[in-house]
MITITOR-496677 format. One record per residue: x, y, z of N, C-alpha, C, O, CB in turn. Coordinates in steps of 0.001 Angstrom, whole numbers, padded with zeros to 6 digits, always signed. Each point is the difference from the previous one (the first is absolute). Glycine has a CB too. Example, Ala and Ser with C-alpha at 12.3 -4.5 7.8 and 13.67 -1.06 7.14 Angstrom:
2
+013190-005690+007800-000890+001190+000000+000900+001200+000000+001036-000019+000665-002928-001154+000581 +001542+002223-001966+000820+001190+000060-000770+001090+000730+000509+001108+000169+000675-001736-002314 
***
This chain:
69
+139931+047020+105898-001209-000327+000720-000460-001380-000461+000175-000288-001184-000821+002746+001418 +000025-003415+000660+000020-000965-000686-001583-000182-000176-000781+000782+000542+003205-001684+000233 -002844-000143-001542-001190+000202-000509-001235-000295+001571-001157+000399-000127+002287-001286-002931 -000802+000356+004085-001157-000039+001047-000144+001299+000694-001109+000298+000442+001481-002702-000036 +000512+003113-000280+000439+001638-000257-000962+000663-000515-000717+000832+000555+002839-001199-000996 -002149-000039-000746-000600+001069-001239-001210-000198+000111-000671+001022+000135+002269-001021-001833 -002418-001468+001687-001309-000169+000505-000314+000577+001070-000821+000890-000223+000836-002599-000666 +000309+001597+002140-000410+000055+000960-000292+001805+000086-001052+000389+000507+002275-002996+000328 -000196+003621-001376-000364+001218-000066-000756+000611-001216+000127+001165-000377+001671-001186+001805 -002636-000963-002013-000363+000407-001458-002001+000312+000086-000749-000975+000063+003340-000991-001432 -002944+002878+001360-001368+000305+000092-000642-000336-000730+000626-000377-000991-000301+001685+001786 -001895-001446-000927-000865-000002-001224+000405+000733-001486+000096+001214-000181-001737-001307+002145 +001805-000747-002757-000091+000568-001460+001948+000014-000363+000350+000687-000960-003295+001291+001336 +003982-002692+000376+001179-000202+000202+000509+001092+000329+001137+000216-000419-001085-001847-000784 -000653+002563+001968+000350+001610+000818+000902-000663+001174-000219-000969+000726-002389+002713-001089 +003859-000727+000259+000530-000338+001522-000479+000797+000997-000516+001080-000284+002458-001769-000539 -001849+000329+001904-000347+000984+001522+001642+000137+000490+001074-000601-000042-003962-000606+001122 +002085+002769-000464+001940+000587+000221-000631+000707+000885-001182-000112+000327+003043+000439-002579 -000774+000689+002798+000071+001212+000660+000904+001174-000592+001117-000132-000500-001601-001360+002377 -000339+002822-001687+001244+001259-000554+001073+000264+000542-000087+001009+000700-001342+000039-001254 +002576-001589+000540+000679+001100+001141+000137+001029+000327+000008+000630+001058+000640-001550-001234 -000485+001152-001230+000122+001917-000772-000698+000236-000747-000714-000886-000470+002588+001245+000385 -001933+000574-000215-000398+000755-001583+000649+002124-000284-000671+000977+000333-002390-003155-000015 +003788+002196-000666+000820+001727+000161-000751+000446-001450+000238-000596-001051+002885+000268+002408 -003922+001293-001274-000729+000363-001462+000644+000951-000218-000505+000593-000954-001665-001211+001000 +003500+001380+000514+000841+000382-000402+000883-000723-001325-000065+000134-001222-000354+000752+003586 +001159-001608-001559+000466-000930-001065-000443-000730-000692+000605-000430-000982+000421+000563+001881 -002457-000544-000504-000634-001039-000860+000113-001372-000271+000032-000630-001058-000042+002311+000412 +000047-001915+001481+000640-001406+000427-000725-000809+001553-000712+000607+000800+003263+000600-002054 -002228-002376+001353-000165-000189+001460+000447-001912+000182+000564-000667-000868-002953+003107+001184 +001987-002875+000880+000332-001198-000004-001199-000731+000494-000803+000609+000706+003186-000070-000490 -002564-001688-000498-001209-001460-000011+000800-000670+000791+001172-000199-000320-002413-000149-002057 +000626-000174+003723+000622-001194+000361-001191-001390-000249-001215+000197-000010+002939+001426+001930 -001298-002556-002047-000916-001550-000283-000374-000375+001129+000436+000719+000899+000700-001685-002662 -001715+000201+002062-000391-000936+001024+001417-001118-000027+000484-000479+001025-003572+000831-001429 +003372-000504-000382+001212-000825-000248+001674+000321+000382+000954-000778+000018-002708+000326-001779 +001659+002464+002161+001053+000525+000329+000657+000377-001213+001015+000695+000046-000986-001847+001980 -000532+000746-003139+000865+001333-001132-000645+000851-000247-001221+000075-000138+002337-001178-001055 +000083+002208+001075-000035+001073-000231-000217+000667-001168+001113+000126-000512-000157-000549+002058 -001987+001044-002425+000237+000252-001438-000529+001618+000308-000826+000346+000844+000374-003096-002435 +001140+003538+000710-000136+001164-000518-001057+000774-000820-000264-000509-001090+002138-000278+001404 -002413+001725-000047-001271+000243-000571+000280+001489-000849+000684+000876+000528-002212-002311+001597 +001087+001568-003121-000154+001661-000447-001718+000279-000183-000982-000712-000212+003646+000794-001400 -002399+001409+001828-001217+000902+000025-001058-000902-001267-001126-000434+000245+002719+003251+000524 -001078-002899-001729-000583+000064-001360-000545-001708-000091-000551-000482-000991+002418+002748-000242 -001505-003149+002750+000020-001496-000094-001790-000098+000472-000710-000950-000330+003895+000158+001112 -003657+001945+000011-001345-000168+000348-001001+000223-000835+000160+000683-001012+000581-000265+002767 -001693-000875-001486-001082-000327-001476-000920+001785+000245-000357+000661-000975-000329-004543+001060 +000502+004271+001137-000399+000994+000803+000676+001592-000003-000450+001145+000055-000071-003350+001168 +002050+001481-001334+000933+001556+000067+000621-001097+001180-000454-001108+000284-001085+004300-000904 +002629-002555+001150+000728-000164+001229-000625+000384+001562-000865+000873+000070+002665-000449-001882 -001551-000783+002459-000594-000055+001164+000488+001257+001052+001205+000223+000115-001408-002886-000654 -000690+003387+001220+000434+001327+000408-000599-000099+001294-001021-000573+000381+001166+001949-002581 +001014-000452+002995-000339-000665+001486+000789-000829+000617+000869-000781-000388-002756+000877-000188 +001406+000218+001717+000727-001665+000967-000157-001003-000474-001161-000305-000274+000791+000793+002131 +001409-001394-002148-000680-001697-000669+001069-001236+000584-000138-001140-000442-000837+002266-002384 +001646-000934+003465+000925-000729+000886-000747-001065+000373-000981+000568+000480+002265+001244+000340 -001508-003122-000702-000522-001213+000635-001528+000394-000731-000892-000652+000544+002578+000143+002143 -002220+001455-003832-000983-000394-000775+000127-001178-000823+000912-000006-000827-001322+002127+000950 -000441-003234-000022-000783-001090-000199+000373+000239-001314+000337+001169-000182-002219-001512+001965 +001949-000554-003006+000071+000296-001659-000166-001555-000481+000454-001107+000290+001427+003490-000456 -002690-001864-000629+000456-001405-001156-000353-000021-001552-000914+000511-000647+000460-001926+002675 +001752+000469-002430+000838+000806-001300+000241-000827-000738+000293-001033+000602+000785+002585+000314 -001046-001650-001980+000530-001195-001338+001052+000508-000807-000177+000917-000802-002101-001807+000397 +003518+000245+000615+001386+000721-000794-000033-000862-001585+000150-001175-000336+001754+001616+003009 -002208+000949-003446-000462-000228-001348+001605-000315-000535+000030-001143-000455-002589+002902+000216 +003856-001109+000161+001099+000211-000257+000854-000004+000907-000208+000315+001172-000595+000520-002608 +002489-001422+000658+001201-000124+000811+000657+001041-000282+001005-000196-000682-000862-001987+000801 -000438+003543+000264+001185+001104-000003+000137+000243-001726+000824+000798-000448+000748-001736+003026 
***
């Protein structure tokens, strides 16, 4: 991603804005898409709240990736 990228999808307080695609609280897991078109991976235990329950497909999010895997 290159850095006009990273600004341009980066919210107040250096939060990115995304969308959910998924979230399976089965598995516990789900996927983030960027405004930028990447894709990053989410687990249950990544929300400050708990994981997200329910429909959340094209839910609105925004997120600050503390860690690389």
């Amino acid at each position: 991603m290159t850095a006009d990228a990273r600004s341009a999808q980066r919210a107040e307080g250096g939060r990115i804005n995304g969308d959910m695609l998924w979230f399976n609280n089965e598995k516990g897991y789900g996927f983030i898409e960027t405004a930028a078109g990447d894709r990053l991976r989410v687990e249950g235990s990544d929300f400050r709240n708990g994981p997200p329950e329910g429909r959340v497909a094209g839910m609105a999010v925004t997120f600050q990736v503390i860690g690389d895997g």
